[in-house]
N, C-alpha and C positions, 0 to 999 in steps of 0.2 A: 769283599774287595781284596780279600788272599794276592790275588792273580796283578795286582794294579800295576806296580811295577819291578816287574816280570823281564820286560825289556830293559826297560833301564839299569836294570842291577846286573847287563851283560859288559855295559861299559866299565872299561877300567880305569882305575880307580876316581872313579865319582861319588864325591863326600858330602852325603846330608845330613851327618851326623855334628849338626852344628847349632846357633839359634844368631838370629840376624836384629840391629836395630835400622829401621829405619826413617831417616828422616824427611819427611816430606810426600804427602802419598798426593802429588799431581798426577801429569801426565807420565814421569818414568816412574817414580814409587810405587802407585796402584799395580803396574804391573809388574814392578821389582816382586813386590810382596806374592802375587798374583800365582806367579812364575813360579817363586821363591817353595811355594805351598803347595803346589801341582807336584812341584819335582821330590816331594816328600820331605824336607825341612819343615822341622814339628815345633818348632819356639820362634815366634816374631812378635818385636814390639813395633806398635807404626804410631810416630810420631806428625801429628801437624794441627793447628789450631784454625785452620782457613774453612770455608763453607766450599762444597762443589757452586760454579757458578757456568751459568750455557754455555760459555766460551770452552770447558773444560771438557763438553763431552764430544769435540771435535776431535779427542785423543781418547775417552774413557766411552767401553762398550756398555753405558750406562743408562736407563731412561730418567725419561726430563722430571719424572714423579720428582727424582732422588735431588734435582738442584733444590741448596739453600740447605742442605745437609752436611753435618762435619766428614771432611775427609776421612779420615782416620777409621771414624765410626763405619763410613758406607765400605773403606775395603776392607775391613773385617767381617760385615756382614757376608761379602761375597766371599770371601776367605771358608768365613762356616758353612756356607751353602757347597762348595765344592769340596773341601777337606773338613769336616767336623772333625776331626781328631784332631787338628792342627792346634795349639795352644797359640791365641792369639791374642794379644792385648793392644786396645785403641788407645792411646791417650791425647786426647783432643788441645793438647797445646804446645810449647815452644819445648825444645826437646834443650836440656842446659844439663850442668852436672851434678845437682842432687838428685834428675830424675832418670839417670842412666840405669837400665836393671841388667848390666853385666852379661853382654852376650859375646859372643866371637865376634861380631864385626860390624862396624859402625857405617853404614849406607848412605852416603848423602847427596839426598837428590833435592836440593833445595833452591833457590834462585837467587838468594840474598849473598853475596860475598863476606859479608862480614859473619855470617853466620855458620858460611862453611870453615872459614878460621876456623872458629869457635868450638867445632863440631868436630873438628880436627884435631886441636887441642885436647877433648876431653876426650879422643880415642888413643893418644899419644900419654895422657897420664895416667891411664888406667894400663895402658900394655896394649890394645885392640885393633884389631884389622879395621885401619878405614879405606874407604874408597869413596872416591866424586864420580858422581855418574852425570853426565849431563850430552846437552848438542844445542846445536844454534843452526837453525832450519835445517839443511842437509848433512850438516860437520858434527859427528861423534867423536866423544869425548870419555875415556875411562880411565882415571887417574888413581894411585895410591896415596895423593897427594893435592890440596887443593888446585883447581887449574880455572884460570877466569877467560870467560870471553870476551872479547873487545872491551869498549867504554860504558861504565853502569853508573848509571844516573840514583843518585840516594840509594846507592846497597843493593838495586834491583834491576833488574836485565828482564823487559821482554821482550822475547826470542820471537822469530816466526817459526810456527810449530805446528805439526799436524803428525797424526797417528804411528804413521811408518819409521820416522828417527826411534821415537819416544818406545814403541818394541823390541827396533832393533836393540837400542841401546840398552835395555832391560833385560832381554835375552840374553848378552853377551855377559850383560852384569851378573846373571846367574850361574853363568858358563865360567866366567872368572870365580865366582865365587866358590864353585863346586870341583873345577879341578886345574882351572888354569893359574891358580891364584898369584902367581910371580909377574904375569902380562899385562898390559897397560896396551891402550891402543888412541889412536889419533888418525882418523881420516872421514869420509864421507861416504855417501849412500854410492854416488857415481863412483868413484873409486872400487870401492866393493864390487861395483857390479864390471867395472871394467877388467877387474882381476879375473872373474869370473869368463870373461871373454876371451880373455889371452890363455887361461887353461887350458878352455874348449878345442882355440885353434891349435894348440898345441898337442893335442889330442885328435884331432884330425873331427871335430863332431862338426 
C-alpha cells in the first residue's frame, strides 16, 4: 500500500500529521473517525458508552448482525479492517477529564448539551483544538465552539436525521481538521447545492 496516498500528498498543505479524540461515534463520529483514517491520520481515540440500535444504521453502512453492539468497539473494528496501521483505541464510556489521552483535537459529536460544555471545557484546559460537529435534518453545523440547536428537552435533542447531513458534515469535519482549520461553517444541504447552481450559471454550463 506504498502507492495509497499518492494523490493526496499532491494537495497542499494537508496535515495528518496529528491524532484526533472523538467523542461520540453516532451517526457523524463513525464517519468523523471513518474519514479521519482513510485520509491517513494514524492516532484516534473514540469515545461513547451507547449500544448501535436499528434506528442508527439509517446513517451507519453497517449490518443489522452488529446492533446491540458498543459503538466505539464497532468503529474501530471497521477502522482495522480498512487501515490496520491506524492506532486506534475504543473506549466504551463517557469521555470526561481523567480519561483524555492528549491528542490535538478534541471532536465533538455528541447530542447532549451539557456534555458538549463539558467536552469543551476539558479541550480549553488542556490547550486542545475542539470542534462541534453536528446538523439538525438539513442544517450543518461546524463550530470551534459549542453551538445548540433549538429547544433540548433533558440535555438531549433528537434531530430528524438521515445519512446525507451526517457525511456531509464528517467530510467537512475532516477537511476542517486537515487544512482549513481557522473555518467554521453554518448553512444547509439546499444552500450548498444552490451555491452550486449559481456557479454553473455563471459559468455558462
Amino acid at each position: 500500500m506504498s502507492n495509497l496516498y499518492d494523490r493526496q500528498d499532491r494537495i497542499k498543505g494537508l496535515n495528518s500529521n496529528m491524532s484526533l479524540t472523538i467523542v461520540g461515534c453516532g451517526g457523524i463520529g463513525f464517519w468523523v473517525a471513518k474519514f479521519a483514517a482513510m485520509s491517513g491520520i494514524s492516532k484516534i481515540y473514540l469515545f461513547d458508552p451507547d449500544i448501535i440500535e436499528e434506528h442508527n444504521l439509517a446513517r451507519l453502512d453497517l449490518p443489522l448482525k452488529l446492533i446491540g453492539r458498543n459503538k466505539a468497539e464497532i468503529t474501530k473494528l471497521i477502522i482495522q479492517q480498512l487501515r490496520p496501521e491506524c492506532n486506534v483505541y475504543a473506549l466504551p464510556f463517557k469521555f470526561q477529564e481523567h480519561t483524555f489521552g492528549d491528542t490535538d483535537w478534541i471532536i465533538d459529536c455528541t447530542d447532549k448539551h451539557d456534555a458538549q460544555l463539558n467536552n469543551q471545557k476539558i479541550a480549553q484546559k488542556f490547550g486542545k483544538k475542539y470542534m462541534k460537529a453536528g446538523y439538525d435534518g438539513e442544517n450543518l453545523s461546524i463550530h470551534n465552539s459549542v453551538a445548540e440547536w433549538g429547544e433540548v428537552e433533558d440535555g438531549y435533542q433528537v434531530i430528524p436525521s438521515w445519512v446525507v447531513p451526517a457525511v456531509i458534515v464528517a467530510a467537512l469535519t475532516i477537511a476542517k481538521v486537515m487544512k482549513y482549520t481557522s473555518n467554521e461553517i453554518v448553512t444547509s444541504i439546499n444552500n450548498i447545492l444552490c451555491i452550486s447552481k449559481q456557479y454553473d450559471k455563471k459559468q455558462g454550463f
